[in-house]
C-alpha positions in Angstrom: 0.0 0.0 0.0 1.5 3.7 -1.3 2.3 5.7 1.8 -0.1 9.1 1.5 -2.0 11.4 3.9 -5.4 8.6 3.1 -3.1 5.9 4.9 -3.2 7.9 8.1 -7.0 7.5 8.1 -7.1 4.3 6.7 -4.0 2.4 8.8 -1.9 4.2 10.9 -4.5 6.1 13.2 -6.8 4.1 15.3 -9.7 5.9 12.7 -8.7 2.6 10.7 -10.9 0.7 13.0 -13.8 2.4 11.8 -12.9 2.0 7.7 -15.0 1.4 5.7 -13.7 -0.8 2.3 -15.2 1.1 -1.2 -17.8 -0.9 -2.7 -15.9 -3.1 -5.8 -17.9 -1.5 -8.8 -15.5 -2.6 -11.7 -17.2 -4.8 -14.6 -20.6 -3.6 -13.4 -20.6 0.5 -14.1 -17.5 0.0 -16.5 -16.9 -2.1 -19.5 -14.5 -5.0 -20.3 -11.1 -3.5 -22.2 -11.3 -4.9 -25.1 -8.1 -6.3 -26.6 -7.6 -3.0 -29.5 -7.5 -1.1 -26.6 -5.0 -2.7 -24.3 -2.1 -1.3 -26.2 -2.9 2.4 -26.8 -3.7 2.1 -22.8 -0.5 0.8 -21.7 1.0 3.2 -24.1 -0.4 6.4 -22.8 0.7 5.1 -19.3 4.3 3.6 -20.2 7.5 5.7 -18.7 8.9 4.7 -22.3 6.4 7.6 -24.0 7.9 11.1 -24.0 5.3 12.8 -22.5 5.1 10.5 -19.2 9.0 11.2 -18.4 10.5 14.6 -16.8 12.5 16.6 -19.1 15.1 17.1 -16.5 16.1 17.3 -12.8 19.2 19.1 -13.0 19.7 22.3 -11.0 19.3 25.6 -13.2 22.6 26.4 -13.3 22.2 29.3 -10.9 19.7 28.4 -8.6 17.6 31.3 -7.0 15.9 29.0 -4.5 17.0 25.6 -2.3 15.1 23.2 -0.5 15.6 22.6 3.3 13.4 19.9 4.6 9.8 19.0 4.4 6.8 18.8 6.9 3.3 17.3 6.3 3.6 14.1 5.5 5.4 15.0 1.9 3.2 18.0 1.3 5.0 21.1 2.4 8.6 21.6 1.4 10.9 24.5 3.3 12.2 26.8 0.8 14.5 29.6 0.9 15.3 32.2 -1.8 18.9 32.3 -2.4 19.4 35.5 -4.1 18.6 38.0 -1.2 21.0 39.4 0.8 19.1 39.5 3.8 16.1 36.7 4.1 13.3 37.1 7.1 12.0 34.5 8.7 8.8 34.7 6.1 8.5 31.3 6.3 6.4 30.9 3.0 6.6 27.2 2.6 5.6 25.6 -0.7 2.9 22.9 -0.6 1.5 20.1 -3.5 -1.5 18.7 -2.5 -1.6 14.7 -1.7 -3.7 13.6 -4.4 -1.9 13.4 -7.5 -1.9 10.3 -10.5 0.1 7.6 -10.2 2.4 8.5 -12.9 2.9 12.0 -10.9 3.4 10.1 -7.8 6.0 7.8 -9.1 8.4 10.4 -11.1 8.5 12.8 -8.5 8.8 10.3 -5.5 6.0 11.3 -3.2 5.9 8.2 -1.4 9.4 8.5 -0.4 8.6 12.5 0.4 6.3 11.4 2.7 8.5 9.8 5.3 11.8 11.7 4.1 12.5 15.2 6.2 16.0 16.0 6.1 17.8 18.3 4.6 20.7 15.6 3.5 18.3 13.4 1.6 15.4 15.5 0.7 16.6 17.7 -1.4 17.9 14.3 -3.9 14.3 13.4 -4.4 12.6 14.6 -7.7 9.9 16.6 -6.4 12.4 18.4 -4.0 14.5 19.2 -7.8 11.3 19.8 -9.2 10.1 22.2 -6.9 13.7 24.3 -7.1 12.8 24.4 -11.3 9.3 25.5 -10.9 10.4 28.2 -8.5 13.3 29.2 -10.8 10.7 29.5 -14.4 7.5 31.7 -11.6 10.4 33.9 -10.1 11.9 34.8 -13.0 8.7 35.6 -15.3 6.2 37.3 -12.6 9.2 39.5 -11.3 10.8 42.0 -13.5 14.0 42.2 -10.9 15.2 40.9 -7.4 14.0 44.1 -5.6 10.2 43.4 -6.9 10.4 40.1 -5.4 11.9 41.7 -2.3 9.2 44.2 -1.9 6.9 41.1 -2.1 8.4 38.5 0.1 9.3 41.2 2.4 5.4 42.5 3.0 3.2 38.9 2.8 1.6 38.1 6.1 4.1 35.5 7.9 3.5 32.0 6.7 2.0 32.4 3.7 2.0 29.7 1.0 3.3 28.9 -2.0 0.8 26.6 -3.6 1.6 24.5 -6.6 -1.3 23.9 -8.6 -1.7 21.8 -11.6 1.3 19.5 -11.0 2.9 18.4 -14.3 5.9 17.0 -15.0 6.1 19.6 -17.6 7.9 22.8 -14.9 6.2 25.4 -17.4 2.5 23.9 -17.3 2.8 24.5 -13.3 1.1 27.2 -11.8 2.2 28.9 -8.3 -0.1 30.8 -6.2 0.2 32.7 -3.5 -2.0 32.0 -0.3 -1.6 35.4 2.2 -2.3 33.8 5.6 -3.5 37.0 6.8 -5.3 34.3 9.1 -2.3 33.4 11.2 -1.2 37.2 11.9 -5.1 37.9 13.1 -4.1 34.7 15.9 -1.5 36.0 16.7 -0.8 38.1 19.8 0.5 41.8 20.8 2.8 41.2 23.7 0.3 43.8 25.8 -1.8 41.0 25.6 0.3 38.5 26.4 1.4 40.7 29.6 -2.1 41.0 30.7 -2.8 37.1 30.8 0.6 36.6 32.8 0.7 39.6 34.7 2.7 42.9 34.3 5.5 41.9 36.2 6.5 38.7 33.6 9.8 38.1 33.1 9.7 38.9 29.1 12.7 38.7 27.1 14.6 41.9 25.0 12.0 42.1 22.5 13.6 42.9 19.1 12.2 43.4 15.2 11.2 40.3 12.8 13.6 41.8 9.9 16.5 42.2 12.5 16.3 38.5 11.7 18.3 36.8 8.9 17.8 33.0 7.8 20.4 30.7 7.3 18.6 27.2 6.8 15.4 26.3 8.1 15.7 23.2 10.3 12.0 22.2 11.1 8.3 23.3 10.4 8.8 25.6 13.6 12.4 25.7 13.6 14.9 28.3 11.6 18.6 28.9 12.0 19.2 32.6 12.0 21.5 35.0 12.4 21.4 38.3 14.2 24.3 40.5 14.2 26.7 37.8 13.0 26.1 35.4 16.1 23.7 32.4 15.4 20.6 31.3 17.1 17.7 29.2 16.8 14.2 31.0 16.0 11.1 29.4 17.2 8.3 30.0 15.6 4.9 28.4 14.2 3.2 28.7 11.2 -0.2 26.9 12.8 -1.1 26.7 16.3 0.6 29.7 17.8 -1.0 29.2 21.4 1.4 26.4 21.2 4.4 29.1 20.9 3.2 31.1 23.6 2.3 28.0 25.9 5.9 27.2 25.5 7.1 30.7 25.7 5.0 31.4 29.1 6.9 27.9 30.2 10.7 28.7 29.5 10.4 31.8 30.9 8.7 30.6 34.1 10.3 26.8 35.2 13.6 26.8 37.5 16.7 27.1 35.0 18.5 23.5 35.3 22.1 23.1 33.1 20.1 20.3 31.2 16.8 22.2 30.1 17.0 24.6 27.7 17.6 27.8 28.9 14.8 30.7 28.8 14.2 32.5 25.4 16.9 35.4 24.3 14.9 37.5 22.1 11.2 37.6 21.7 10.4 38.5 17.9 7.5 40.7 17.2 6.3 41.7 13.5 4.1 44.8 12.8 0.8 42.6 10.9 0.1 43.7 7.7 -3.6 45.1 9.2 -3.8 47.8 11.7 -1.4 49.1 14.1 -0.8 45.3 15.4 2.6 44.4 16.4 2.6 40.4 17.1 4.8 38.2 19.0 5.9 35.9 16.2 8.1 33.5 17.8 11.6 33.7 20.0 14.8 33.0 20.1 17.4 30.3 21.8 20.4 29.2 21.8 21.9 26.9 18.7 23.2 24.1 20.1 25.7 22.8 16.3 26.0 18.9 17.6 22.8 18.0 16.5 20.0 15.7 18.2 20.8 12.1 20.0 18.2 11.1 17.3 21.6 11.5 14.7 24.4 11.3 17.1 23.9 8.0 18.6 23.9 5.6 15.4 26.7 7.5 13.9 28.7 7.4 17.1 27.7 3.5 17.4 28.9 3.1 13.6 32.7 4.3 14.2 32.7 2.6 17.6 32.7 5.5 19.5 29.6 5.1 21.5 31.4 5.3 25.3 29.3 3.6 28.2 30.5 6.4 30.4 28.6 9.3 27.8 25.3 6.4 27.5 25.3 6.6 31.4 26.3 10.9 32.0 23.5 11.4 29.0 21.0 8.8 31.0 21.8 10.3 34.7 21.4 13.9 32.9 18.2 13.2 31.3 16.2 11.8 34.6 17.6 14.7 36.7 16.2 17.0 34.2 12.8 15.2 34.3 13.3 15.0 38.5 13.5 18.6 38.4 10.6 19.7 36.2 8.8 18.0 38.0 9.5 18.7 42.0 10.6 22.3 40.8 8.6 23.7 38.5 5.9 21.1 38.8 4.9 20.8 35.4 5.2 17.4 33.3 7.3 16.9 30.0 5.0 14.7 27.0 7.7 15.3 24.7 10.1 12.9 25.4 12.2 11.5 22.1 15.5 11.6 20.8 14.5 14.4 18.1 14.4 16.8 21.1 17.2 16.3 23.0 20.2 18.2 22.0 24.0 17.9 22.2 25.8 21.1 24.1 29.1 22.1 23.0 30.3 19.9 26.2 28.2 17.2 25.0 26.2 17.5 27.8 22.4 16.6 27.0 19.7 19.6 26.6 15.8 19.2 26.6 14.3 20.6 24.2 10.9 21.7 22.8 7.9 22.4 25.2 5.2 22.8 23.6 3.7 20.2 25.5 2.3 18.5 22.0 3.3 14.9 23.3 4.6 12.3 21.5 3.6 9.6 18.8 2.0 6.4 19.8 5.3 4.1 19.8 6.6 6.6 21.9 3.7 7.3 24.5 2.9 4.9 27.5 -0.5 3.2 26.9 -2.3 5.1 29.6 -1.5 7.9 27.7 -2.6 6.2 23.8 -5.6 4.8 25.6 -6.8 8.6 26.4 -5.5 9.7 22.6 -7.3 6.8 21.2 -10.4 8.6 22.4 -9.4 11.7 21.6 -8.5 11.5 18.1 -11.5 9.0 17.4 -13.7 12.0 18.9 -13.0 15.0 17.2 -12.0 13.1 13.4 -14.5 13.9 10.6 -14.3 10.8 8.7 -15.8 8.5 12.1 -19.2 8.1 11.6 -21.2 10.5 13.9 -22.9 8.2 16.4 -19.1 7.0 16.9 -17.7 10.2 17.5 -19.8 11.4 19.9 -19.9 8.4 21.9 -16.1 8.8 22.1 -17.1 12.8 22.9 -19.1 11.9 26.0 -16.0 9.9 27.2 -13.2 12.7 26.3 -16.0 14.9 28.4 -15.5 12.7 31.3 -11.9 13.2 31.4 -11.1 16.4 30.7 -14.9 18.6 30.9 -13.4 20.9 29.3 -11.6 19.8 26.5 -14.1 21.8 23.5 -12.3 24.8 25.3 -8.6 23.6 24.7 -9.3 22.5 21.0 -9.9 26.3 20.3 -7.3 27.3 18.1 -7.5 30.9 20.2 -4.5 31.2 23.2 -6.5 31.6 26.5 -3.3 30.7 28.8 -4.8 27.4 30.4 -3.0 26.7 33.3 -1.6 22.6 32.2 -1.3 23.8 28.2 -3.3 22.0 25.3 -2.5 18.4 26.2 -5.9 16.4 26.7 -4.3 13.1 28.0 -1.4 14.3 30.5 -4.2 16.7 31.5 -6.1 13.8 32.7 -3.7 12.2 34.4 -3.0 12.9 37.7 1.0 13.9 38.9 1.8 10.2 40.2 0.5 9.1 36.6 1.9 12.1 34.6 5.3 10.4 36.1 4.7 7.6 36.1 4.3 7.8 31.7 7.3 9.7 32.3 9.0 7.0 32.9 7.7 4.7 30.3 9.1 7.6 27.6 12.3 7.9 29.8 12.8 3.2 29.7 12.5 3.8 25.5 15.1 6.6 25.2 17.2 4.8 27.9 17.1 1.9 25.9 18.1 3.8 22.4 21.0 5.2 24.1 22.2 1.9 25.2 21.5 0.3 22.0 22.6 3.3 20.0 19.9 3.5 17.8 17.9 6.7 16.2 14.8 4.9 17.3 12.6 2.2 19.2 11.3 1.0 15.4 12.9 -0.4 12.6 11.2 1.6 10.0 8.7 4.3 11.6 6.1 4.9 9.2 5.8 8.9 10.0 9.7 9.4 9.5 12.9 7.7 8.0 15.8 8.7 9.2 19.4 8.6 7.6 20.5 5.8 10.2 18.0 3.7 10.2 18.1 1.3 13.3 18.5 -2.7 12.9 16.8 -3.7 15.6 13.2 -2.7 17.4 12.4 -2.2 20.9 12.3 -4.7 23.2 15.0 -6.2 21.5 18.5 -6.1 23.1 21.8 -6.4 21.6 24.2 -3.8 23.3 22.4 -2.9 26.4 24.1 -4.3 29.5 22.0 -6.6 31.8 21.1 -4.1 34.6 20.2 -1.4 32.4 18.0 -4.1 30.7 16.2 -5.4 33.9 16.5 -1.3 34.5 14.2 -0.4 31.0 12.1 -3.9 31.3 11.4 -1.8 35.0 10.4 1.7 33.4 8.5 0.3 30.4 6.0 -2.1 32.1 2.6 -2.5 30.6 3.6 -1.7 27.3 1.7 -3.1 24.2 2.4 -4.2 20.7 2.7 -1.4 18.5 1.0 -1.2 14.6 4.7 -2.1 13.4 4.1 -5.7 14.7 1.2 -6.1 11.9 2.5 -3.9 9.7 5.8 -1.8 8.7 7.1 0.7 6.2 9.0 -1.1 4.0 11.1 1.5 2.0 8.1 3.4 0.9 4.7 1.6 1.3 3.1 -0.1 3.7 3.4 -3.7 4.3 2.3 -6.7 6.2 4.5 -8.8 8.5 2.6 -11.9 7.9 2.8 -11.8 3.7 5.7 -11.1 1.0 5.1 -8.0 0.1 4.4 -9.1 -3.5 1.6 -11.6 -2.4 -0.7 -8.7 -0.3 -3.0 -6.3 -1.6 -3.6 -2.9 -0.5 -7.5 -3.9 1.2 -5.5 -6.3 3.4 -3.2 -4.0 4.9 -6.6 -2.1 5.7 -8.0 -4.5 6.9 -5.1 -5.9 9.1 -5.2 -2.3 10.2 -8.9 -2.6 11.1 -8.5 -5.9 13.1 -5.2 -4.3 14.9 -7.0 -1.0 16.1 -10.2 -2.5 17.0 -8.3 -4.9 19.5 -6.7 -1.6 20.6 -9.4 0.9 21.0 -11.3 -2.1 23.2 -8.6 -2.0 25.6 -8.2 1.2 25.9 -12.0 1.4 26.9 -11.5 -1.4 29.5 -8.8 0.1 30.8 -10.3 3.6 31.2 -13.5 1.9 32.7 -11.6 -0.2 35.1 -9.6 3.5 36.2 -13.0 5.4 36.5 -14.7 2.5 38.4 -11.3 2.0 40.6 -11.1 5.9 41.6 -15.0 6.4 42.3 -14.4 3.4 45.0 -11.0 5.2 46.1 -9.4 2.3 45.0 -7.4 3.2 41.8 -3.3 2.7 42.1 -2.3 6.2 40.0 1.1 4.2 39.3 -0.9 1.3 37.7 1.9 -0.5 36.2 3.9 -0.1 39.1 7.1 1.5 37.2 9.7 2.8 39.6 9.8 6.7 39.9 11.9 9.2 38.5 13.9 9.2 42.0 14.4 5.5 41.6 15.5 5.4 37.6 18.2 7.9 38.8 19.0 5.3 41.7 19.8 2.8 39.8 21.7 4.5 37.0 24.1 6.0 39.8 24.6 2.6 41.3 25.6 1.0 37.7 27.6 3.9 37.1 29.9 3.7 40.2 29.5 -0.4 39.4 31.3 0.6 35.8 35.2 0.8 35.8 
């Protein structure tokens, strides 16, 4: 099955439960092919006729734009222009829409943009290439010179779009419009405002201009390396969702500064908006922190035999004293715990990163945590039929009553953030999924891995690991027995039915040749039905167990955050 934005629905989210297979209608509303026709068909559709092949995806020799990632499951690409002397953070991303023909699909390698982020590998695909050409061909024929495109990219609300309509293969048939999102600036907030929902006596950052701002590469959908008077930083910002931003903002400026959490913003950027008087806090600024995530550090380190037990066990120590701290000292919890956002310091000391308090995929997440996401994202998707939906609505009410109010796409400074299912937890189980998270990073440090799974289906990554979580390999015996500890209660994940091979979708049971793309559905349907029923026993058996006084908030009986530390201290004094 062809990885696209429909598989979500159809097999990675637990929606598939609720999929419904399209009604087989060939031979009845369409007649047979006759034999005359067969040829002229496989003709029109055959990479050998001219008109089905690109004409090139070779670089225009001097190359106004560049490609630095992608986001959206293959359907918005990070672009930069590179004839500017000075670029703002516009972040006016080009996006292709998901639904294209085959023949599109396969020449420009959509299914391998889909899973395919980085800025090593990405820009080798054809639709990356392709994008640069079509770029090249609208900049140059709907701007007489580079100050008309200036004046433009310079005064377009901030993450506006560059939309790609009528993909071709055929650059010059491509059309590329321009979507203002004067949407986004309207959501976005004065800092007078933000000062009257945290009070006048917050600890804001040196507030400084949006053009004072100069990009260097754009690292993530919220995530830009900049420069600002020659020194480097990283730029925070979102182009969707900005009471995320200023959840994390109110956050960093407000928890107890620890050497392993990343330290409170620098800058905060504001940007006049293009209506009214408005000037809106846009995003703000960290430090840059060059070595990179443990997400690529620990499977190249492991490759060149490098990977030291004494770093595994300093990186492990540093990460549970950072979580020990956020939560005794600034008594908030931390959903967003994965390789991807932990840092390297120039020390090679371990920084957290990233709190937007979004949480973390499923493979990630303890299954208290999926259990209440489960019900969540079956409640509020379109595609579950009604009657469903709002029987998952009246359960979603019972643990968080307000949770209508935190979908709101408005900032209203709720106290716990956005977060529906650490929200509902109380603080023993808020640590207590803590450490579940915690036992799967533990264990790719030790195995030194990019990963718990072989092939996740949202992301590849240029190290790809060999092995998947609960394997062992590398990991010594007591930091086994140590992870076996932290992740108890933990389920089979949709990778034991079915992974991303390469770039589709596959079933574990079947050569990949012998399966069709309505058995990987189904699969999917059998897989998240089993999963969304015990989900619902366990959230029963919780409510009945609390009404009665009886419910054990660490359930699974992990050890705590305190004890994790324990026993990482003992094995490192046990180390020579």
């Amino acid at each position: 099955m062809e990885l696209s934005t429909r598989a979500i629905g159809e097999v990675v989210h637990p929606t598939a439960a609720f999929y419904q297979p399209l009604v087989e209608t060939r031979g009845i509303l369409e007649p047979p092919s006759t034999a005359s026709h067969a040829p002229e068909s496989s003709w029109e559709t055959s990479l050998l006729n001219p008109k089905n092949r690109i004409d090139s995806l070779d670089p225009p020799q001097d190359p106004l734009w560049r490609v630095d990632g992608c986001a959206g499951l293959g359907t918005q690409y990070y672009v930069l222009p590179l004839f500017l002397q000075r670029v703002p953070p516009t972040r006016m991303d080009v996006f292709v829409s998901d639904f294209q023909p085959p023949l599109i699909r396969e020449q420009l390698e959509l299914d391998k943009a889909f899973h395919t982020k980085d800025s090593a590998r990405l820009p080798r695909l054809a639709i990356a290439r392709h994008i640069v050409r079509i770029l090249q061909i609208w900049t140059t024929t709907d701007f007489p010179d580079r100050e008309s495109f200036e004046t433009f990219y310079t005064g377009v609300p901030f993450g506006s779009r560059l939309v790609l309509e009528d993909m071709s293969l055929d650059t010059g048939r491509v059309r590329v419009k321009v979507g203002l999102n004067h949407n986004l600036e309207h959501k976005l907030l004065p800092l007078s405002r933000l000062s009257n929902l945290w009070g006048s006596g917050f600890p804001f950052p040196q507030v400084i201009d949006f053009f004072d701002l100069h990009v260097v590469r754009v690292l993530h959908d919220s995530v830009c390396l900049v420069q600002i008077d020659g020194q480097l930083y990283i730029f925070k910002a979102l182009t969707s969702g900005a009471k995320y931003l200023y959840h994390e903002l109110k956050t960093l400026c407000t928890i107890e500064p620890h050497a392993n959490i990343i330290t409170r913003p620098l800058h905060i950027v504001t940007k006049k908006c293009n209506f009214g008087t408005k000037r809106a806090v846009a995003g703000f600024t960290t430090f840059f922190h060059s070595k990179g995530t443990l997400r690529d550090v620990l499977p190249l380190l492991r490759a060149h035999d490098q990977l030291k037990r004494a770093d595994q066990l300093k990186w492990s120590i540093q990460l549970t004293k950072a979580l020990e701290h956020l939560k005794t000292r600034s008594k908030t919890y931390y959903p967003d715990l994965r390789l991807d956002n932990i840092v390297l310091s120039e020390d090679s000391d371990i920084v957290m990163v990233d709190f937007e308090q979004r949480g973390v995929w499923c493979e990630f997440a303890a299954p208290e945590v999926n259990a209440i996401e489960y019900v969540h994202l079956i409640a509020t998707d379109e595609n579950v039929p009604e009657s469903v939906s709002e029987r998952y609505r009246t359960m979603l009410r019972d643990l968080v009553p307000a949770f209508e109010s935190l979908e709101d796409e408005r900032y209203t400074n709720p106290e716990y953030g956005f977060n529906l299912p650490w929200i509902a937890l109380s603080s023993v189980e808020q640590e207590a999924a803590e450490v579940y998270m915690l036992g799967r990073v533990l264990w790719c440090i030790f195995e030194g891995v990019s990963g718990p799974q072989k092939a996740a289906v949202w992301q590849s990554y240029r190290w790809e690991p060999d092995l998947e979580f609960p394997e062992y390999k590398k990991t010594p015996a007591a930091m086994r027995s140590l992870i076996d500890k932290c992740t108890r209660g933990r389920r089979q994940t949709l990778s034991s039915v079915i992974i991303r091979q390469h770039s589709r979708l596959v079933l574990t049971s079947k050569a990949a040749n012998e399966q069709t793309a309505e058995e990987v559905k189904d699969a999917a349907k059998q897989f998240w039905s089993a999963e969304l029923e015990e989900a619902e026993k366990f959230l029963e058996l919780r409510d009945s167990l609390r009404r009665k006084g009886g419910w054990n908030d660490n359930y699974y009986e992990r050890p705590t955050l305190m004890q994790v530390l324990e026993a990482l201290e003992a094995f490192q004094n046990e180390t020579p």
